[in-house]
N, C-alpha and C positions, 0 to 999 in steps of 0.2 A: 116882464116886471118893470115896472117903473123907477127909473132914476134920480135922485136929487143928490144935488153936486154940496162937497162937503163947502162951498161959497155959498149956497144957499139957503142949506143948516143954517150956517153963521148968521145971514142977515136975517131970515125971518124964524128963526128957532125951534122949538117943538110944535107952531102951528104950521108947521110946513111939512111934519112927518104927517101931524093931524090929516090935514087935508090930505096929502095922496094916500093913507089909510084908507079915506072913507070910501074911496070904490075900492081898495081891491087889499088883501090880506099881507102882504108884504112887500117893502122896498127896498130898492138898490141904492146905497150912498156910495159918490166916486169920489174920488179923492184924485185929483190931477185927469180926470177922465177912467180913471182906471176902478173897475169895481173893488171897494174896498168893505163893505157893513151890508149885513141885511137886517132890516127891521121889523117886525111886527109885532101886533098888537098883544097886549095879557093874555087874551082870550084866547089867541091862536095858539101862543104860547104852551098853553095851559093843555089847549086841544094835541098837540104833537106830545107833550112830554106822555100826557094818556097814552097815546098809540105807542111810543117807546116803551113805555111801564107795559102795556097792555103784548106787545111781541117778548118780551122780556119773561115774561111769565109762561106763554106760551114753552118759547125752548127752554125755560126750568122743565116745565111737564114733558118736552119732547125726551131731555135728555133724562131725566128718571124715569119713564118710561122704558127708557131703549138701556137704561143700567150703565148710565156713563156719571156714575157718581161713588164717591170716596165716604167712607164713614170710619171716624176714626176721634182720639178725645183731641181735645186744645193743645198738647202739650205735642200728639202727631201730627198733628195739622200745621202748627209753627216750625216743626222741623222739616216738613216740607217745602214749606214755602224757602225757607231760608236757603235749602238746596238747591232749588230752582233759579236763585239770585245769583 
């Protein structure tokens, strides 16, 4: 992954995220050397949140499936929760 130094940011701004974008999907900002931000574009962005929504769903289905689920009205459900706290 590629590097740009939070002095770098500073002087040439969002064209200097621009540019190390355009080869490659995301960036490392350091801040004193040390990794501190990663960057990437909307689009990447957009594509990961998919995959997280998209496994998210999956183990909904694995876990109804397998009957690791609670059915119960509002008024059970909050007094659970509150129990748990």
């Amino acid at each position: 992954m590629n590097t740009l130094s939070a002095n770098e940011l500073n002087t040439k701004g969002v064209s200097a995220i621009e540019s190390a974008l355009a080869n490659q999907s995301e960036i490392s900002i350091s801040v004193e050397g040390v990794p501190k931000f990663v960057v990437i574009s909307a689009e990447h962005y957009n594509y990961l949140r998919e995959c997280e929504l998209t496994a998210a769903i999956a183990e909904t289905k694995a876990d109804i499936e397998a009957g690791r689920f609670v059915t119960c009205s509002p008024e059970e459900h909050l007094a659970r929760i509150s129990n748990q706290l």
